[in-house]
N, C-alpha and C positions, 0 to 999 in steps of 0.2 A: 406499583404495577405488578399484575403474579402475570408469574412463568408459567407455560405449560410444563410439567416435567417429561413428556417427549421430546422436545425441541432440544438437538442437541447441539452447544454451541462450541466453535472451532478452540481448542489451548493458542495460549499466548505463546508467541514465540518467546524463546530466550533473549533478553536484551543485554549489556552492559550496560551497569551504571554509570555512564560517559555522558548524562545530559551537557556538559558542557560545552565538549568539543564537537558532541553531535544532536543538537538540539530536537524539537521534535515539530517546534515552529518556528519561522523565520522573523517571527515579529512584526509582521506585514500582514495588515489585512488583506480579505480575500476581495480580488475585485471582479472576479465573476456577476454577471448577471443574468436576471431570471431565466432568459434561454440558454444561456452557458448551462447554467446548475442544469436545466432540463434535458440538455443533450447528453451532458459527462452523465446524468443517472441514468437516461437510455442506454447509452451506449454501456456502459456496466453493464445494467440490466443484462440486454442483448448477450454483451460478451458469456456471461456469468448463467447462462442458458444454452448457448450453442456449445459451451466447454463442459456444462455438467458430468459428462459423464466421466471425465477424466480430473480426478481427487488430485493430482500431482500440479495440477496448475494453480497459478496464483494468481487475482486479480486484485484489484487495488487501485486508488487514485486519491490526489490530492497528498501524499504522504511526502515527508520527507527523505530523498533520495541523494544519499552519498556515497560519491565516486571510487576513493580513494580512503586509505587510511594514514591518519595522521593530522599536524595541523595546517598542512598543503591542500585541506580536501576539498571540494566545490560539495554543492549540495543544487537538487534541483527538487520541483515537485509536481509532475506530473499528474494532471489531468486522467489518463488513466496508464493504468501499468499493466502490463503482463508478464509473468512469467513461467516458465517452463520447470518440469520437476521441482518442484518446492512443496506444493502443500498450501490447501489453503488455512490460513493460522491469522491471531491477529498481530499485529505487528507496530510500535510504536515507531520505528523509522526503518529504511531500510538499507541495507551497507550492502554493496554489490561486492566486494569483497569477502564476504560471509554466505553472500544466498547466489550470485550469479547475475549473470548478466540479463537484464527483462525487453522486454521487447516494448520501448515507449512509444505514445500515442500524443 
């Protein structure tokens, strides 16, 4: 597949290489269906348009979302996510601990 070379696309966030203690999937398939999937990508869509104009927000879904740090930590993975002052970046999971608290949907 070629790129256009205008398309510019978002840096990775910094991760830790902690895949252990903080996976990046839960080993569970996904049991969403065809209207599920179609609403989480509207509703993104949506979001990811009426926020445009502010670069500082985060949107996201489906990711792996951990509470806490350590091996006490729960993990969830929201459908969609948002958050505030971050940036939008890509992100292999995300530690609320490191980026803040997001506002789940």
């Amino acid at each position: 597949m070629e790129t256009s070379p205008n398309v510019r696309r978002p840096p990775y966030a910094p991760t830790e290489m902690e895949e252990e203690l903080y996976p990046e999937s839960d080993g569970k398939p996904m049991a969403d269906t065809d209207l599920h999937l179609y609403w989480i990508k509207r509703v993104q869509d949506m979001l990811e348009t009426y926020l445009s104009q502010d670069p500082g927000i985060y949107i996201s879904g489906n990711i792996m979302m951990y509470d806490i740090k350590g091996p006490m930590r729960t993990a969830v993975s929201p459908d969609i996510l948002v958050a505030f002052g971050l940036g939008q970046k890509f992100r292999r999971t995300y530690k609320v601990w490191e980026e803040g608290k997001p506002q789940i949907s």
